[in-house]
C-alpha positions as CSV (number, residue, x, y, z in Angstrom):
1,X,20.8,2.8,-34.3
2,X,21.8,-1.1,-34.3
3,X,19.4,-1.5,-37.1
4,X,22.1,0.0,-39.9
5,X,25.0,-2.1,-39.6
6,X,27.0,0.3,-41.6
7,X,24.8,-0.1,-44.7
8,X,21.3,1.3,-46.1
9,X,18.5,-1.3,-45.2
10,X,14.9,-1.7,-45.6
11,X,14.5,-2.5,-41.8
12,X,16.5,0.4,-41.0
13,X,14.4,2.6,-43.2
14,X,11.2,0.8,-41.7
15,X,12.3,1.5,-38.1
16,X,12.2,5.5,-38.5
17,X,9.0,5.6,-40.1
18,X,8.0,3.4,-36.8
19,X,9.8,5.3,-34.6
20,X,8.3,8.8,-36.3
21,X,4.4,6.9,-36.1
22,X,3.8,8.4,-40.0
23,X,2.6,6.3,-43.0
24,X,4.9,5.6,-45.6
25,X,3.6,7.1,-49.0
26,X,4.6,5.8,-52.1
27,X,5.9,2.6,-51.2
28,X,9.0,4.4,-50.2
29,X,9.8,2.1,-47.3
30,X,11.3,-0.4,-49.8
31,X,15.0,-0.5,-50.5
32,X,16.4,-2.6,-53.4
33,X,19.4,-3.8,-52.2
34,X,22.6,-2.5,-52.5
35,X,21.7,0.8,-53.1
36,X,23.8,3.5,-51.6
37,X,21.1,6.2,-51.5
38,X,17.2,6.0,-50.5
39,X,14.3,8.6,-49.9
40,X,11.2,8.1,-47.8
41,X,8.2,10.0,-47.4
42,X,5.9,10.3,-44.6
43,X,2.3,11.3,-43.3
44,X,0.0,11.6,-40.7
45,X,-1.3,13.9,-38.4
46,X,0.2,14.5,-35.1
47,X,-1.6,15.9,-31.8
48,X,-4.2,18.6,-32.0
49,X,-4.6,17.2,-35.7
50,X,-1.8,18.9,-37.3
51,X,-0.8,17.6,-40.4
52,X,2.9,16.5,-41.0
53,X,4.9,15.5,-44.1
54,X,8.3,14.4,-43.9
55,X,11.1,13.3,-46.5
56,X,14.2,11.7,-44.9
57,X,17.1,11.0,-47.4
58,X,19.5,8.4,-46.6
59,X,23.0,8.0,-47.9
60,X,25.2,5.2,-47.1
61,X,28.9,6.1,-46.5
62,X,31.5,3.4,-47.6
63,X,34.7,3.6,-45.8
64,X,37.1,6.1,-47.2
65,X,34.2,8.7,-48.3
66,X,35.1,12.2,-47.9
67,X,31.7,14.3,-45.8
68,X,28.0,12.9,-45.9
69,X,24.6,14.5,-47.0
70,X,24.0,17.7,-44.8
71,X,21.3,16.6,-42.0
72,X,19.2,17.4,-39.2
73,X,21.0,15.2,-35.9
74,X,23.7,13.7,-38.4
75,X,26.6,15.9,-38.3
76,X,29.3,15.3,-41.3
77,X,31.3,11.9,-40.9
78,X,35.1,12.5,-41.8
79,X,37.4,10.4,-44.0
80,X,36.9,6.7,-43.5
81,X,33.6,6.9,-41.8
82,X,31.4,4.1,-42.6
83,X,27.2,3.9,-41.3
84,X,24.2,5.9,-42.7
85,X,23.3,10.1,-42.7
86,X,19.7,10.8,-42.8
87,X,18.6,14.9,-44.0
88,X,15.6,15.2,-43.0
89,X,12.6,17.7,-44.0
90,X,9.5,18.6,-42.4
91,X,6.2,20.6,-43.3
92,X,4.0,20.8,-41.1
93,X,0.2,22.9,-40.2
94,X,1.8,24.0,-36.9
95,X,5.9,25.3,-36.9
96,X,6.2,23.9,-33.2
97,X,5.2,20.1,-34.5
98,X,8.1,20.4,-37.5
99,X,10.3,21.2,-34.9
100,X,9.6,18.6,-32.8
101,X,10.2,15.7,-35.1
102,X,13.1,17.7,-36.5
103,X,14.2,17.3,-32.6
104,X,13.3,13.8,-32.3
105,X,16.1,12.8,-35.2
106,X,18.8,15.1,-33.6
């Protein structure tokens, strides 16, 4: 996504919670800046009224870093990698609707 730029942003961070249609809880969509790590947390409730939570952890990865944070639709980023991994996590009332926004981040 364009909205990184390499580095962990509060516009990024807003633009998957958009992209997901969940509220933010606990003001986690703000990012102080500069930091190299972040978690949001999500709710809603998705078709057929099935409730969802989700908590994506970000982790920035400065040029030279050796592996990421383990994720759903990340991968692991190799020595000099630079950009942002997401792990994500999902509860949800129904297993098919945590698998389907696990999918949507892949």
């Amino acid at each position: 996504m364009g909205v990184w730029c390499g580095v962990l942003s509060a516009e990024g961070v807003k633009t998957i919670a958009e992209l997901m249609g969940l509220a933010v809880c606990e003001r986690s969509e703000k990012v102080p800046e500069g930091k190299q790590t972040h978690v949001l947390c999500l709710s809603g409730v998705y078709r057929g009224g099935h409730e969802v939570l989700v908590q994506a952890r970000f982790a920035s990865l400065a040029s030279g870093s050796a592996g990421s944070v383990g994720s759903a639709g990340t991968g692991h980023a190799g020595a000099g990698a630079t950009g942002v991994n997401m792990h994500i996590e999902v509860r949800a009332t129904d297993e098919s609707t945590a698998a389907i926004f696990v999918a949507s981040v892949s």
